[in-house]
C-alpha positions in Angstrom: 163.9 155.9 128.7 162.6 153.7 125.8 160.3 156.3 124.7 162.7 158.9 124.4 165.4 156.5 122.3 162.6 155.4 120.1 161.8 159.7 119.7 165.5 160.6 119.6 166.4 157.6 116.9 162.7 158.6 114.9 164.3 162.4 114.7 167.2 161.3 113.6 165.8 158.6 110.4 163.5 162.0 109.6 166.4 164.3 109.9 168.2 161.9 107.7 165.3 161.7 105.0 165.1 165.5 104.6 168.8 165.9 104.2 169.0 163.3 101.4 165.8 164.9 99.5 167.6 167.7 99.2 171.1 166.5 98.5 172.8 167.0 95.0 174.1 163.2 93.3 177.6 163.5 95.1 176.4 164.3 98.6 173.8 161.2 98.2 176.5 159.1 97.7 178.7 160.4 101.1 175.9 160.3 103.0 175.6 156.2 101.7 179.4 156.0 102.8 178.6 157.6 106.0 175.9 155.5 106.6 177.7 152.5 105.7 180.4 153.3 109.0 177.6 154.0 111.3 176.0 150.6 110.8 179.0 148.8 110.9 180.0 150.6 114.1 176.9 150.3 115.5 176.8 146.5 115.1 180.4 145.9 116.1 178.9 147.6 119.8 175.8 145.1 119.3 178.5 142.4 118.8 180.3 143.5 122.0 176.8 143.5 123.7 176.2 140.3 122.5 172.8 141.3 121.1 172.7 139.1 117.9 169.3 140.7 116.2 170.5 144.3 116.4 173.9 143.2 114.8 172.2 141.2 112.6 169.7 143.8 111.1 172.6 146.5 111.4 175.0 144.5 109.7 171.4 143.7 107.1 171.4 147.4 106.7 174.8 148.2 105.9 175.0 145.4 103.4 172.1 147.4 101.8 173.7 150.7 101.6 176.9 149.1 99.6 174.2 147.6 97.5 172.9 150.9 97.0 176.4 152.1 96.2 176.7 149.1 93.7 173.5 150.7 92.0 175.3 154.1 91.5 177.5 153.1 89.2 177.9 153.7 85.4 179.2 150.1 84.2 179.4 151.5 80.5 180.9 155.1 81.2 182.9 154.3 84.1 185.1 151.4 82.5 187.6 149.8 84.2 187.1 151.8 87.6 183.4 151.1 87.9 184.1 147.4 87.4 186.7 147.3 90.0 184.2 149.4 92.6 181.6 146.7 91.5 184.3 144.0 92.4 185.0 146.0 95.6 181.6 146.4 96.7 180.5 142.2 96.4 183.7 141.7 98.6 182.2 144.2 101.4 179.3 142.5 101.2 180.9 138.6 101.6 182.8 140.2 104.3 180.0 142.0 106.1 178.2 138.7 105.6 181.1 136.7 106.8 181.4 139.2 110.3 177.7 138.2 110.9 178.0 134.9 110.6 181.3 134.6 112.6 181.4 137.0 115.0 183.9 138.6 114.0 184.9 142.7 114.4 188.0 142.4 112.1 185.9 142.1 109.2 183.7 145.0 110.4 186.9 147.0 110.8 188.3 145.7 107.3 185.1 146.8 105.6 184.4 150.2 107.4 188.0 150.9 106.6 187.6 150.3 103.1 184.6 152.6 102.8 186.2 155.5 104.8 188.7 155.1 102.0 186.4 154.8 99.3 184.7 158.2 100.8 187.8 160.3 101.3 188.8 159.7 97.9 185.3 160.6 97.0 184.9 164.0 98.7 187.9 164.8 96.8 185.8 164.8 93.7 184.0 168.0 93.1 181.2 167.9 91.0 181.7 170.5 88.2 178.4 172.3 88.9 177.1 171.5 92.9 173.4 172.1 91.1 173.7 169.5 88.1 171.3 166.7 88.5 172.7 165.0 85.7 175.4 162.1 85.6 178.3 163.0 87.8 182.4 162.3 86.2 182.4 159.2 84.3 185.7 159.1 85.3 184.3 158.3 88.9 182.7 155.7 87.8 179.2 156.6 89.7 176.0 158.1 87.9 172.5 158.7 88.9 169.9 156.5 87.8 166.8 157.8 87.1 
């Protein structure tokens, strides 16, 4: 059984990989979103379990994805909006932080709920041309860096 979860989840990372190497600047960013609730749900079922080290590097990883959504954003073009995501994003990290050290599922919920905000908004946003590699909207506040 081990074998085939350690297969299954190996798949899944590959899968995963090859979807974000071909991914245009706006679907990188969903799929960070995404991956931000799937930790976070995942380690609120290691919290049930009471398996600390999963929830602990789970809760790791999804504190490194909101990083990496930090790192997508254009501080000079995005103004006021990409300060307040930048604001937004160090509060999901004291609170994913927080829910580690604590125990505590509300602050999971709080956070994932916040993201599957931030992402609904998000997929709202078309990028003007799906092939562009450049920049996306200022006005969202995110841009690809190099």
């Amino acid at each position: 059984m081990s074998y085939t979860k350690n297969a299954a989840q190996q798949y899944k990372e590959l899968n995963t990989q090859s979807a974000a190497a071909y991914a245009d600047p706006h679907q990188l960013i969903t799929m960070l979103f995404e991956g931000a609730v799937e930790r976070i749900a995942a380690a609120k079922g290691a919290m049930a379990n009471k398996d600390i080290a999963t929830k602990g590097s789970l809760i790791s990883k999804a504190i490194l994805i909101v990083d990496a959504l930090r790192a997508y954003l254009d501080m000079e073009k995005g103004g006021e909006i990409a300060v307040n995501l930048r604001n937004l994003y160090d509060y999901m990290e004291r609170r994913l932080f927080e829910a580690n050290m604590e125990n505590d599922e509300a602050m999971l919920d709080e956070v994932s709920g916040l993201i599957q905000t931030l992402k609904s908004g998000w997929v709202q946003i078309e990028p003007k041309n799906k092939d562009e590699t450049a920049p996306l909207d200022a006005s969202s506040g995110f841009s690809v860096q190099g």
